[in-house]
VEXDREN-2710 file (C-alpha; in Angstrom, 1 decimal):
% VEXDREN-2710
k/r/px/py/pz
1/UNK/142.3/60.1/49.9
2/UNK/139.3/59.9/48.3
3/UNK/137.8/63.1/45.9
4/UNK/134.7/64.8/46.8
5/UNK/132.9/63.4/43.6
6/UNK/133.2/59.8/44.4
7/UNK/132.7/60.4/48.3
8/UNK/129.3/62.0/46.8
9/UNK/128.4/59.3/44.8
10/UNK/128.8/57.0/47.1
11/UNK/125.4/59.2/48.8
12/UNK/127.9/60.8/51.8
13/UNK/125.6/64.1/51.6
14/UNK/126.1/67.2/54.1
15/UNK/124.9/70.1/55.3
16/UNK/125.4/73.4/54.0
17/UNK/128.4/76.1/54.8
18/UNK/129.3/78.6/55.6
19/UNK/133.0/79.7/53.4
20/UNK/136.3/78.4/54.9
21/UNK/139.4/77.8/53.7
22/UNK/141.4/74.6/54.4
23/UNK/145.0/75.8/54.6
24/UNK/149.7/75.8/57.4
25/UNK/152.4/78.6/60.4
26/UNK/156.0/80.0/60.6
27/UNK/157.2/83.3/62.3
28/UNK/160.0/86.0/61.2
29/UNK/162.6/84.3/62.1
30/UNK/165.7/86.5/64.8
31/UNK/168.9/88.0/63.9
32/UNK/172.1/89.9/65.4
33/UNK/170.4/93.1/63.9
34/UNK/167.3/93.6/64.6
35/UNK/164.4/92.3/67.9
36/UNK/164.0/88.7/66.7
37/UNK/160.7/86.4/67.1
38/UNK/161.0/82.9/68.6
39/UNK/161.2/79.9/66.6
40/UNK/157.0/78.8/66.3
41/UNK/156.3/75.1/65.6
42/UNK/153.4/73.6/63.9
43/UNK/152.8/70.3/65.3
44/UNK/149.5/68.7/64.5
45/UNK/147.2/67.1/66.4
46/UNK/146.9/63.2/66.9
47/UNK/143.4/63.4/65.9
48/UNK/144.6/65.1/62.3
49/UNK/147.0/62.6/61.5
50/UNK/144.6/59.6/62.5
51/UNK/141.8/60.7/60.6
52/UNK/144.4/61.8/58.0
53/UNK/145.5/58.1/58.0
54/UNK/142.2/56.3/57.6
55/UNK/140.9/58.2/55.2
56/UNK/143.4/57.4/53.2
57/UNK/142.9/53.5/53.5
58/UNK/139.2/53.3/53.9
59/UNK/135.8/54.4/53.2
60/UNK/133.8/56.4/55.6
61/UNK/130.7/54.1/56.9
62/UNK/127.2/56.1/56.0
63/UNK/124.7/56.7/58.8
64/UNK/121.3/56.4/56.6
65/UNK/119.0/58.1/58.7
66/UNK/121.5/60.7/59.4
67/UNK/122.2/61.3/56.2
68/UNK/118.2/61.4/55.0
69/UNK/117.8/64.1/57.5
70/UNK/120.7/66.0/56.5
71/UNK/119.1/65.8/52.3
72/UNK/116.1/67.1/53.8
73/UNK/117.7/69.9/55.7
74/UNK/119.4/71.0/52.5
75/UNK/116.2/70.4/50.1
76/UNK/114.6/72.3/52.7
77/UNK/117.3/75.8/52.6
78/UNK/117.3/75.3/49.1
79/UNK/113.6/75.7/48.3
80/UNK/112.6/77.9/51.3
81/UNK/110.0/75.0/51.8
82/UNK/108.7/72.8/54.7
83/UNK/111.2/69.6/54.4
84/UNK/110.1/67.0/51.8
85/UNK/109.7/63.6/51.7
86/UNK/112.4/61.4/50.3
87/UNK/110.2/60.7/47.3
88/UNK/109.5/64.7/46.5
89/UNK/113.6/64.7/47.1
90/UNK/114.3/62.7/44.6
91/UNK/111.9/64.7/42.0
92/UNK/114.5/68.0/43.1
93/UNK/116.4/69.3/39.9
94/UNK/120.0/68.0/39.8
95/UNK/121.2/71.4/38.5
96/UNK/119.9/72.8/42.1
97/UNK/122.1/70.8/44.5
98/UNK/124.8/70.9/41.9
99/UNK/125.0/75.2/42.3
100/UNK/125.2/74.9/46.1
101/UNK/128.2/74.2/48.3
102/UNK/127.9/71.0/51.2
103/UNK/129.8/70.2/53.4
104/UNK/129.8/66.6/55.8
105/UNK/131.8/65.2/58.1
106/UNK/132.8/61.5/58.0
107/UNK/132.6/59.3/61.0
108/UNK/136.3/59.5/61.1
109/UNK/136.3/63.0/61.6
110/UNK/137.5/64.5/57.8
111/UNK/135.4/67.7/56.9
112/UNK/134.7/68.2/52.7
113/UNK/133.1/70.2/50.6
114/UNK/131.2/69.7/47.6
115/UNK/132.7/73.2/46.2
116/UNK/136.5/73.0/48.0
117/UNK/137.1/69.4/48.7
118/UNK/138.8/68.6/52.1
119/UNK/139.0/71.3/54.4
120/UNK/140.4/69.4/57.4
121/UNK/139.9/66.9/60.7
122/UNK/137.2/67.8/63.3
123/UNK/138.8/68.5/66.8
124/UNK/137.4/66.3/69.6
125/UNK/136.0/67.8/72.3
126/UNK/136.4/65.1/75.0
127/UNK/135.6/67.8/77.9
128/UNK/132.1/67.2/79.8
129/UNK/130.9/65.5/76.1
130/UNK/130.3/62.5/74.9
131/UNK/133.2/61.1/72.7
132/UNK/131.0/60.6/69.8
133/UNK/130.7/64.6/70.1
134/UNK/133.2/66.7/67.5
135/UNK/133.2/70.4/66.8
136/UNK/134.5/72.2/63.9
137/UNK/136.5/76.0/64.5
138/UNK/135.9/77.8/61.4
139/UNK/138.2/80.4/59.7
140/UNK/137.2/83.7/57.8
141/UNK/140.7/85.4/56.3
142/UNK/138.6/88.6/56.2
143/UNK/138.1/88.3/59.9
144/UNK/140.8/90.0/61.8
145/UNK/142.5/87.6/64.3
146/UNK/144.2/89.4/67.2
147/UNK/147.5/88.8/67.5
148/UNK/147.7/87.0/70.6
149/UNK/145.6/84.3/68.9
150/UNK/148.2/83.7/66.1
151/UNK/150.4/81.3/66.5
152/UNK/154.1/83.6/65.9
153/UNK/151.7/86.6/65.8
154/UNK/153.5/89.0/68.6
155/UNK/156.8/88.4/66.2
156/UNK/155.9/90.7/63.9
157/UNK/153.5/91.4/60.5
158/UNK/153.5/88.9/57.9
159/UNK/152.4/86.8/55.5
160/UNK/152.3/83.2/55.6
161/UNK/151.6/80.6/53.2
162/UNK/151.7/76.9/54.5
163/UNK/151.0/73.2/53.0
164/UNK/149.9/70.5/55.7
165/UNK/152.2/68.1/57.0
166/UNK/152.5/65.4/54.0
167/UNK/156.0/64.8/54.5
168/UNK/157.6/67.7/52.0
169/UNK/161.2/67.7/52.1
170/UNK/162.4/70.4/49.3
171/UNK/161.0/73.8/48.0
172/UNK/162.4/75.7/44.9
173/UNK/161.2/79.1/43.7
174/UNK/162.3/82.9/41.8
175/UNK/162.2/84.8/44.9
176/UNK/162.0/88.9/44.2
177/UNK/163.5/90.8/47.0
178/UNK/161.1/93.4/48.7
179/UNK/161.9/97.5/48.4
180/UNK/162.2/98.5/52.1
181/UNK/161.4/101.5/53.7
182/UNK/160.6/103.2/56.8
183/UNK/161.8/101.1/59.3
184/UNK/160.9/102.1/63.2
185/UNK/163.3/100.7/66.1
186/UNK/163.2/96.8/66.5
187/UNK/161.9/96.4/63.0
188/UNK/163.0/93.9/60.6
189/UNK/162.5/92.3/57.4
190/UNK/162.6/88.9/56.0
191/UNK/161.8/86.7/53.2
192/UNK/162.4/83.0/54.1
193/UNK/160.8/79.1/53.4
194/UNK/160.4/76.9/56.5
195/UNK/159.6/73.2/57.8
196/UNK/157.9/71.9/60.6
197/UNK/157.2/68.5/61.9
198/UNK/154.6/67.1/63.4
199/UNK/157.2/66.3/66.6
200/UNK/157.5/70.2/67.1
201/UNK/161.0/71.1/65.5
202/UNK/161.1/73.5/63.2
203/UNK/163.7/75.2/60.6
204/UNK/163.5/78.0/58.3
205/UNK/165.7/79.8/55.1
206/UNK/165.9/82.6/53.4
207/UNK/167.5/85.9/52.8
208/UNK/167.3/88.4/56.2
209/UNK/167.4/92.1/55.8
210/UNK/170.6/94.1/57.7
211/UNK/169.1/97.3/58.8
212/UNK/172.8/98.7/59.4
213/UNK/173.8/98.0/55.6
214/UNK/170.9/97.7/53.8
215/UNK/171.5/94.2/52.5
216/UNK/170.0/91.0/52.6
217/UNK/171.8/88.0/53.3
218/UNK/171.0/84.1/53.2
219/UNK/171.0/82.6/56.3
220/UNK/169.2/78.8/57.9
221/UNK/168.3/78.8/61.2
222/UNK/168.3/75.2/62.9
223/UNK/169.8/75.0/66.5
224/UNK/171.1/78.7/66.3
225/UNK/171.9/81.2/62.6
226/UNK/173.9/80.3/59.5
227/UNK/174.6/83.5/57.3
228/UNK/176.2/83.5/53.9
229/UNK/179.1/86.2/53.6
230/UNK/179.2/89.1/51.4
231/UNK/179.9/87.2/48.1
232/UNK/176.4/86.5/48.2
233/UNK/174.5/89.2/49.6
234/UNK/171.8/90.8/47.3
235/UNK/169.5/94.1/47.5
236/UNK/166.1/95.4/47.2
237/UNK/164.8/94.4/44.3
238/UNK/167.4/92.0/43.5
239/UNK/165.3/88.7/41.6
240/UNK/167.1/85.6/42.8
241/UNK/166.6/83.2/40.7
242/UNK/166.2/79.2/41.5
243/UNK/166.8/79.6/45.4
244/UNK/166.1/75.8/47.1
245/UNK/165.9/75.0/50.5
246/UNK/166.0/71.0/51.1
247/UNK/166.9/68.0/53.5
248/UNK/168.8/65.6/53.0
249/UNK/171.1/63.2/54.5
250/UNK/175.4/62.6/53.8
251/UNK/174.7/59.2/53.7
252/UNK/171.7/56.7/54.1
253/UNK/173.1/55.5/57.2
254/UNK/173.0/58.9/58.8
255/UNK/170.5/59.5/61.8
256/UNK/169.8/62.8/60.7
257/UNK/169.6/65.0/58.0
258/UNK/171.2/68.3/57.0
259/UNK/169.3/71.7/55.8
260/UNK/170.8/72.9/52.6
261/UNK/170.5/76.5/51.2
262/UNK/170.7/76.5/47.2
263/UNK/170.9/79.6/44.6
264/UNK/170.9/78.3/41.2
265/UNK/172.5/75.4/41.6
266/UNK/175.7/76.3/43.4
267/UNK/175.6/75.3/47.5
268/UNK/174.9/78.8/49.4
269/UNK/174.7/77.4/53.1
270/UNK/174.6/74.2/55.1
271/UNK/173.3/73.7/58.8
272/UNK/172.5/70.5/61.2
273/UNK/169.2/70.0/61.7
274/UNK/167.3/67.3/64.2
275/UNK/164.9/65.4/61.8
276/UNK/165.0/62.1/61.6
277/UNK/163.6/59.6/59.4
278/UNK/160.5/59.2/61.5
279/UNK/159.6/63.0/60.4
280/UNK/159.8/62.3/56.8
281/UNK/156.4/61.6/56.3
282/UNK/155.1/64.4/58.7
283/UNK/156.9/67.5/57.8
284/UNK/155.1/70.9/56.6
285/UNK/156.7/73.1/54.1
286/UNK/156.2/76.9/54.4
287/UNK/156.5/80.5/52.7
288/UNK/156.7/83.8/54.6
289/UNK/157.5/87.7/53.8
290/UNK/157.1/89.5/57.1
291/UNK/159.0/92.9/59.1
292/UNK/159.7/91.2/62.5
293/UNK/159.7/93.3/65.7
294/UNK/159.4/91.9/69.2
295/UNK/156.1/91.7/71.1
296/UNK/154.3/93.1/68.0
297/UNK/150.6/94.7/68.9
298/UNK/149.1/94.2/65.4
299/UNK/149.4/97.8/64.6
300/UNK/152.9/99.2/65.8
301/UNK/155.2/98.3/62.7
302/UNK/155.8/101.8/60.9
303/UNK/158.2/100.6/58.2
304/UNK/157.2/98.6/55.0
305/UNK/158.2/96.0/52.5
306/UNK/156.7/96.6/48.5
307/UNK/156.5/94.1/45.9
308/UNK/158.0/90.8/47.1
309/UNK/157.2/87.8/45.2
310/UNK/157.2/84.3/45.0
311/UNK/157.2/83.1/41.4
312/UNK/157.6/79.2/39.6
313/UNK/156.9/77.8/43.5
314/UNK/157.1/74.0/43.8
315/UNK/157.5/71.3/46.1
316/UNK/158.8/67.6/46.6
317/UNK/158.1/65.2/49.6
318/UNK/161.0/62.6/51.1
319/UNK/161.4/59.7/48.4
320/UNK/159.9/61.6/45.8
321/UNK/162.5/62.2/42.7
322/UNK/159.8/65.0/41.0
323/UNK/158.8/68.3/42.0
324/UNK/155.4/69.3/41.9
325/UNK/154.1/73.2/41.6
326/UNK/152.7/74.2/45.0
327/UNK/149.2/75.0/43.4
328/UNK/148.9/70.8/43.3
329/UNK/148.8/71.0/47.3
330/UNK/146.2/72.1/49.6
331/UNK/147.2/75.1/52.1
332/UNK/146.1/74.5/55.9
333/UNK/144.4/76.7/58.5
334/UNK/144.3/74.9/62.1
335/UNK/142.9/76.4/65.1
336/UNK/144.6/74.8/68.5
337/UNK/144.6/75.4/71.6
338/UNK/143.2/79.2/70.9
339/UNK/145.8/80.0/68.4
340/UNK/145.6/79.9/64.2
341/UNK/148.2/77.8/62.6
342/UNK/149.3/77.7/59.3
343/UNK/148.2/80.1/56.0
344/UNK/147.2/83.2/57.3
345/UNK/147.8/87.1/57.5
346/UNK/149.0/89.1/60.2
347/UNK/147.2/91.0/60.1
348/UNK/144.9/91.7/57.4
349/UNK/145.6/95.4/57.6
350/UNK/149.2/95.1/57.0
351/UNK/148.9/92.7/54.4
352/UNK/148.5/93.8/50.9
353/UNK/148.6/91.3/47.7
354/UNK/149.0/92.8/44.0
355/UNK/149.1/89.5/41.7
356/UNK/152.0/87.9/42.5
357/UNK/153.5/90.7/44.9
358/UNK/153.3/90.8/48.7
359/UNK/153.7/94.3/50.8
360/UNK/153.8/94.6/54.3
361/UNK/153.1/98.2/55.3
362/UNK/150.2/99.1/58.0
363/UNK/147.2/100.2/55.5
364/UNK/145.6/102.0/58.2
365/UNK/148.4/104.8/58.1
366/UNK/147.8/105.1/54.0
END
């Protein structure tokens, strides 16, 4: 894909935005202790993973007169002038356009800014429009989302971090166990990664909280729960360090591969999953901390997680031998069908961030 810079240079100017961040969605996963949400997939749309696709092998055609009107629009917001002529345009000081943010849209449909780089495809609207007509759902984190409208949101509070669906295959990370408190009836905590595909499956791993013994143990879910025994429970606080969660096949000749759960280095769990090789190059990769509770209102969890963390995160993709730190990827936000996918919080009031820490606990009761 091509960078902002040389998309810029290349005179693809835009119009100015409003802030939005371009980020992925999983949900608490269930258990035999506690109310359990349903399994949530993150399949994107056909438009993303065309527009996705050409952008990658070709360069967006310019529309000249749109894009004159557009410098003028911008000259114009900048200067708090009548719009100029093209030849007073040029004149403008460089440092002036360089201090603001743009944003444009390719014919193809990718959205970028000048500030944040690619923010994501343009949804179609193909009802009573013309299908040269697109329309862009913008997302404000600070803007509380109600829980119906989140995809996994009536599972429970959480927070969920997501990269788009580039085909990751592996995740490794230190993983700090949250100090839990308070739990009401139904409530349940959990620290876990997660893939989806674009083809709608979706499996998750991690360590799930027993409310009866005050433990955590590993589990994967795919097709039904895997738990780890006692010899490998931990406890509140417990740092774990070097914990992978990965696909992979027995064999090349396999049809599908298997989920494996790793804690520094030695083999924790194993599971069957349903991907293929025609999801390696569509699968999402996911992070979540989150007290589950079924049919969750966005304000009726009483319990609370401190301090979890997430430290040395990084990823790989299928066919890729390195790991790279998750910081190298861009996160994704996608609104379909009337529900947020991907990074978000749920809800803002019962997520709290400290550096690297996490904390669930509903602030509004503080």
């Amino acid at each position: 894909m091509k960078t902002f810079k040389t998309l810029l240079s290349m005179s693809l100017l835009l119009t100015a935005l409003t802030p939005a961040i371009a980020v992925h969605a999983a949900s608490p996963a269930a258990s035999t202790t506690a109310s359990s949400p349903a399994a949530t997939s993150n399949t994107t749309s056909s438009t993303l993973a065309a527009t996705t696709s050409a952008t990658d092998t070709q360069q967006p055609e310019v529309n000249k007169q749109f894009f004159d009107q557009q410098k003028s629009a911008v000259l114009r917001d900048l200067t708090g002038s009548e719009p100029v002529s093209n030849a007073a345009a040029d004149e403008m000081s460089a440092d002036q356009l360089q201090q603001a943010d743009y944003t444009y849209m390719t014919v193809t449909g990718e959205v970028y800014s000048s500030k944040r780089g690619y923010l994501g495809a343009a949804k179609r609207d193909n009802d009573n429009a013309p299908d040269n007509t697109t329309s862009v759902t913008q997302f404000d984190p600070n803007n509380p989302i109600p829980v119906e409208q989140v995809n996994g949101g009536n599972t429970g509070a959480f927070e969920r971090r997501q990269l788009g669906f580039e085909g990751f295959d592996s995740i490794t990370s230190d993983i700090t166990l949250p100090t839990v408190s308070g739990l009401g009836q139904g409530e349940q905590p959990w620290v876990y990664y997660g893939f989806d595909a674009e083809s709608g499956k979706a499996i998750e791993a991690g360590y799930s909280y027993q409310t009866g013994t005050h433990r955590w143990l590993p589990y994967i879910r795919s097709n039904g729960f895997y738990y780890g025994d006692s010899s490998v429970q931990k406890y509140d606080t417990n740092q774990v360090k070097n914990v992978k969660f990965y696909l992979a096949k027995t064999v090349s000749s396999d049809t599908y591969y298997n989920a494996y759960f790793v804690v520094d280095n030695t083999q924790v769990l194993i599971a069957p999953t349903k991907w293929t090789d025609s999801d390696s190059d569509s699968t999402s990769v996911k992070r979540v901390t989150s007290i589950a509770k079924k049919a969750f209102t966005g304000y009726d969890i009483v319990g609370s997680t401190m301090n979890q963390r997430y430290e040395n995160v990084q990823v790989s993709r299928f066919y890729e031998e390195q790991g790279y730190p998750w910081s190298q990827y861009k996160e994704y936000t996608e609104n379909r069908n009337g529900r947020w996918y991907g990074t978000i919080d749920n809800m803002p009031s019962y997520v709290h961030r400290d550096w690297l820490s996490t904390s669930i606990y509903n602030g509004n009761n503080q």
